[in-house]
C-alpha positions as CSV (number, residue, x, y, z in Angstrom):
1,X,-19.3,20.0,25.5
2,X,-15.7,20.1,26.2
3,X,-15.2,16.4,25.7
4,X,-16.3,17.2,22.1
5,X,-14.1,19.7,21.5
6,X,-11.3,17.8,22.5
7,X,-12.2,15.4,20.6
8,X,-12.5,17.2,17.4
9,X,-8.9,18.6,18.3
10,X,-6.7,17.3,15.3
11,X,-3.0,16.4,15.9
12,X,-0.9,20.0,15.3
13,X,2.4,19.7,13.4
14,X,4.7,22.6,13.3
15,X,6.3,23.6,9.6
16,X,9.6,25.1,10.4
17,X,10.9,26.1,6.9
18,X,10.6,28.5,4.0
19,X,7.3,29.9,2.4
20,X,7.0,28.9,-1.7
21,X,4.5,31.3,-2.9
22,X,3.6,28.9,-5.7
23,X,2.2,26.7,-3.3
24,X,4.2,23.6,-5.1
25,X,6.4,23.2,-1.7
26,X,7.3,24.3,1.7
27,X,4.9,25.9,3.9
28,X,1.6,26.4,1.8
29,X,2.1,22.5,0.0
30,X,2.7,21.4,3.6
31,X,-0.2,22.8,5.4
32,X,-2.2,21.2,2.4
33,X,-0.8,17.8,3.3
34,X,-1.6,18.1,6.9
35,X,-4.8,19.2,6.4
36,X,-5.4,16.0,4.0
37,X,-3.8,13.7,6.6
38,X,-6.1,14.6,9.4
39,X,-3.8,17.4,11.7
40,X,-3.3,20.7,11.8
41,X,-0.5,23.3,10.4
42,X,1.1,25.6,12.3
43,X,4.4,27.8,11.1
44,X,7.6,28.8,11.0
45,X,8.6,30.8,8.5
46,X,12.5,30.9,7.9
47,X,12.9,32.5,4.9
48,X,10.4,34.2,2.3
49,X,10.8,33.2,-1.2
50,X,10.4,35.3,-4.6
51,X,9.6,32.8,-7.5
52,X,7.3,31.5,-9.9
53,X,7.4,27.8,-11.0
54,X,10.0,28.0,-13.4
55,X,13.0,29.5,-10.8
56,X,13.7,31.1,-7.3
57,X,14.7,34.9,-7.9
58,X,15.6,36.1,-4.7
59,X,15.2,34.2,-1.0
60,X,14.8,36.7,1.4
61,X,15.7,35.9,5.3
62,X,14.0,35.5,8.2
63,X,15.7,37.0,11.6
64,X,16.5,34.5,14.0
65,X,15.1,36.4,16.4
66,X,11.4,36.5,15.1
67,X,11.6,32.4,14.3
68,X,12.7,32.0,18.0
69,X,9.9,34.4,19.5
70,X,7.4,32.8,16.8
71,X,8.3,29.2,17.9
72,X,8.6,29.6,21.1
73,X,4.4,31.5,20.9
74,X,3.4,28.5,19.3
75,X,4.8,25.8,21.3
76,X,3.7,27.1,24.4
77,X,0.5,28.3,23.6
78,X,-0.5,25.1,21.8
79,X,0.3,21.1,22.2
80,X,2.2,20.1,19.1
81,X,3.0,16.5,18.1
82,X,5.7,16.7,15.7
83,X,7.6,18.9,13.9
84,X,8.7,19.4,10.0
85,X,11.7,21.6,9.3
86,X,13.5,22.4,6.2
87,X,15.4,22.9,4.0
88,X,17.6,25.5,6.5
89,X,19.8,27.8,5.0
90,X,21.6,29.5,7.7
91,X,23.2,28.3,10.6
92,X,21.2,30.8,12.6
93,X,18.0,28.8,11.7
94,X,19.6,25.4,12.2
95,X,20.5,26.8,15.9
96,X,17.0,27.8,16.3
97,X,15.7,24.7,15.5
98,X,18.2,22.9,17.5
99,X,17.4,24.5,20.6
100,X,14.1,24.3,20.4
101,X,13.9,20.7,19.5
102,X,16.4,19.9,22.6
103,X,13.8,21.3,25.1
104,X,10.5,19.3,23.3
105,X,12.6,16.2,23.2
106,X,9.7,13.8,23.1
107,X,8.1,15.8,20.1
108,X,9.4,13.7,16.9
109,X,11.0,16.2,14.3
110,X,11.3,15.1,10.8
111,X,14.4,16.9,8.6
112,X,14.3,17.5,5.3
113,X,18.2,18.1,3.7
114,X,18.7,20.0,0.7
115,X,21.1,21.6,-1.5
116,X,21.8,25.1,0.0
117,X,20.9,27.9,-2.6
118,X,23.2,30.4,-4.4
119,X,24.7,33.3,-3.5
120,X,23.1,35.6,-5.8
121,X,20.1,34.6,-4.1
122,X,19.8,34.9,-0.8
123,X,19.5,38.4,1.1
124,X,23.0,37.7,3.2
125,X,26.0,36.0,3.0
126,X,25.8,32.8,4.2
127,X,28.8,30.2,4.6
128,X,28.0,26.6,3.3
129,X,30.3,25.1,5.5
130,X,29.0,26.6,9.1
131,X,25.6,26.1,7.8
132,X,26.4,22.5,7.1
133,X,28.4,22.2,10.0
134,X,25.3,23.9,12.1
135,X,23.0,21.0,10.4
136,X,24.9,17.9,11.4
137,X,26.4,19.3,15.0
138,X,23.0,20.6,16.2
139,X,20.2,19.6,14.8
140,X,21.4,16.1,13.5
141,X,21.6,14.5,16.9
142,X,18.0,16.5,17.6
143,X,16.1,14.2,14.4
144,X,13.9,11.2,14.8
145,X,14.2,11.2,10.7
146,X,16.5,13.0,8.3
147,X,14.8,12.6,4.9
148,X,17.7,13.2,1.9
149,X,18.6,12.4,-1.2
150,X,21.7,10.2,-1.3
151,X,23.0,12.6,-4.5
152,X,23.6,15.1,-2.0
153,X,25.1,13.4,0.3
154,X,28.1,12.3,-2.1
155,X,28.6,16.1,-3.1
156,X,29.1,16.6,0.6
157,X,31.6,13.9,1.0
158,X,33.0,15.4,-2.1
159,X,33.2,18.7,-1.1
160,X,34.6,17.0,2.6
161,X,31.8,17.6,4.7
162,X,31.4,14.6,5.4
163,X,33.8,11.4,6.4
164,X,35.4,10.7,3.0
165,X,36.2,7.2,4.7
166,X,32.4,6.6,5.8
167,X,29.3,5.4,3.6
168,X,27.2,8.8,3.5
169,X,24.3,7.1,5.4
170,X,26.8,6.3,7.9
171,X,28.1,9.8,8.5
172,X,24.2,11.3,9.0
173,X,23.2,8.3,11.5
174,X,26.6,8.9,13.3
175,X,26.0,12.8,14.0
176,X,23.0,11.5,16.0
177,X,20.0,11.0,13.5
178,X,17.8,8.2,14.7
179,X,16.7,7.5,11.0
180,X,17.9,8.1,7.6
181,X,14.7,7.8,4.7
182,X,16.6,8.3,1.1
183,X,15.0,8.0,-2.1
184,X,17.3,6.7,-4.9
185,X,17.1,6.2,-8.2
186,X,17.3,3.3,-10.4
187,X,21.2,2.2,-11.4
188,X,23.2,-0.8,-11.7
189,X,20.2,-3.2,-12.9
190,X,18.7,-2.1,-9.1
191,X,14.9,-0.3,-9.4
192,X,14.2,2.6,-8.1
193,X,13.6,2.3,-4.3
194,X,12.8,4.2,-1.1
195,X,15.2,2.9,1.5
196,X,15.5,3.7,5.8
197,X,18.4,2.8,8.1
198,X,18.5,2.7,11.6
199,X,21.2,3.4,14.4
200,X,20.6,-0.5,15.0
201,X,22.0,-1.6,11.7
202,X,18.5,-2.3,10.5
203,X,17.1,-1.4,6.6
204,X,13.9,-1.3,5.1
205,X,13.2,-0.3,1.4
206,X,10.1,0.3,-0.5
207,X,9.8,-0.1,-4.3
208,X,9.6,3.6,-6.0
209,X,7.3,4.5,-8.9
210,X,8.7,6.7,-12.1
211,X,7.2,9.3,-13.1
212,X,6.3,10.6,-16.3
213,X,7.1,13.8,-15.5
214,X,9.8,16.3,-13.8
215,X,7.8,17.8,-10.7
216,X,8.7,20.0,-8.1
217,X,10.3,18.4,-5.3
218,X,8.8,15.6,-3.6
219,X,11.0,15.6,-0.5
220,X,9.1,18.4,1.2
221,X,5.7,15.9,0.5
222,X,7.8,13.5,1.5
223,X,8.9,14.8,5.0
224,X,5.3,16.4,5.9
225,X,3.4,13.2,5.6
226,X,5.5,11.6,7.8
227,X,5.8,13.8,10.7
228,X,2.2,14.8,10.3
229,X,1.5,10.9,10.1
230,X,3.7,10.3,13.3
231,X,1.7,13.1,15.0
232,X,-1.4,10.7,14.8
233,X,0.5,7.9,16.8
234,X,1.6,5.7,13.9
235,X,5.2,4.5,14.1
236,X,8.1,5.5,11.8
237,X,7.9,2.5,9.5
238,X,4.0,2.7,9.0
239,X,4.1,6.4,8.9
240,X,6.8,6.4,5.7
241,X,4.5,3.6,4.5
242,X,2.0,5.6,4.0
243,X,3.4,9.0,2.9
244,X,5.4,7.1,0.4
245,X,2.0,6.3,-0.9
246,X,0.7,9.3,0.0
247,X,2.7,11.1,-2.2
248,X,3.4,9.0,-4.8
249,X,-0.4,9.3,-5.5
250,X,0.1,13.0,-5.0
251,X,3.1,13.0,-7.8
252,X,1.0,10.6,-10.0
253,X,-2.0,13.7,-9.8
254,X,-0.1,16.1,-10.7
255,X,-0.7,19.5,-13.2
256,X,1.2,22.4,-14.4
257,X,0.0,25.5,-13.1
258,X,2.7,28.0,-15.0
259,X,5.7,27.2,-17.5
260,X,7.6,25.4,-14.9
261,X,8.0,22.5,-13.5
262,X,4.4,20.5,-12.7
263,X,3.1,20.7,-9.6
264,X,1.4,17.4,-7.2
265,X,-1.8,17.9,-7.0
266,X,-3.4,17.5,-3.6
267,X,-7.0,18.8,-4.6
268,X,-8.8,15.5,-4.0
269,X,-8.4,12.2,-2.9
């Protein structure tokens, strides 16, 4: 008997980030995405958001405090396999992450980047340049996998966040990411592609599909299917294999649930 329930244990993957009451991303999409990749959820919530599909209204913040006692419940209560975090919008969170990550070194964390929201927003003031600075001094060297979208990157380096002198890949594998997965789009006669680099020089690229439609963002997709796809033992080139197909076929499904932007629709296979 207790062979079988081992056995029917699925891989758990912990979803550090913010809750998107639409479901379209973040915690509820990513719990989806586990589920249809054979693990299990568990969460983090950083940061509540008020929205419907058409815009964030207000974000509201999560205290450090309660994401370090709620991390810590889970981790030691339960074996985890990897972890998902993002986007972070404090440095708080970041150093939460960070320290958490540095004592479960051998559990692969996945980090999703992305563009840090506006003031008006978010339930405190929050300073884009420690939060940025909190993101590539602690929890950079912590990633297995920092998945971004080079777009970004170049408004950092713009805005001198990053080494004006370095290639924006360059300055996120130097902080101390293992792996940097970017999607980027089609320009100078070059398709649209899916490309990795390594610390070791080394870089991969898979061909990217257009879409007919503007969709929520499919970074957070992205991100989930790998780590939860790492937490079943594949390795980091098979597992972005197969999210990139994974969501991609997601992305292809997709619906529009209110006057927003549509929505990738995991329903079915």
């Amino acid at each position: 008997m207790a062979d079988d329930l081992l056995s029917s244990t699925p891989p758990m993957v912990l979803i550090f980030g913010p809750l998107d009451p639409t479901g379209a991303s973040h915690m509820l999409a990513d719990a989806v995405s586990c589920a249809r990749l054979g693990t299990h959820a568990l969460g983090v919530t950083t940061a509540i958001h008020t929205q419907d599909t058409t815009a964030v209204e207000h974000i509201n913040l999560v205290s450090p405090e309660h994401m370090h006692d709620q991390t810590r419940c889970l981790l030691e209560d339960m074996h985890v396999s990897a972890i998902k975090a993002g986007p972070l919008y404090t440095a708080e969170s970041a150093s939460v992450l960070a320290q958490v990550a540095a004592d479960y070194i051998t559990v692969p964390l996945v980090l999703q980047l992305q563009s840090l929201p506006d003031d008006e927003l978010i339930s405190a003031e929050i300073d884009p340049e420690d939060v940025i600075d909190a993101l590539c001094q602690l929890v950079l060297p912590q990633s297995d996998l920092v998945v971004v979208d080079r777009t970004l990157l170049e408004r950092w380096k713009a805005e001198t966040y990053l080494d004006e002198d370095l290639d924006v890949y360059q300055s996120i594998l130097n902080f101390g990411a293992n792996w940097v997965l970017s999607a980027e789009l089609a320009a100078d006669g070059q398709p649209a592609q899916y490309v990795l680099l390594g610390q070791d020089g080394s870089r991969q690229q898979w061909p990217a599909s257009t879409l007919p439609h503007r969709l929520h963002d499919t970074k957070a997709t992205l991100s989930c299917a790998v780590a939860a796809l790492m937490a079943r033992q594949l390795s980091l080139p098979e597992a972005i294999e197969q999210a990139i197909v994974f969501t991609e076929q997601s992305a292809q499904r997709n619906f529009q649930a209110g006057m927003g932007l549509r929505i990738l629709n995991q329903s079915k296979s």
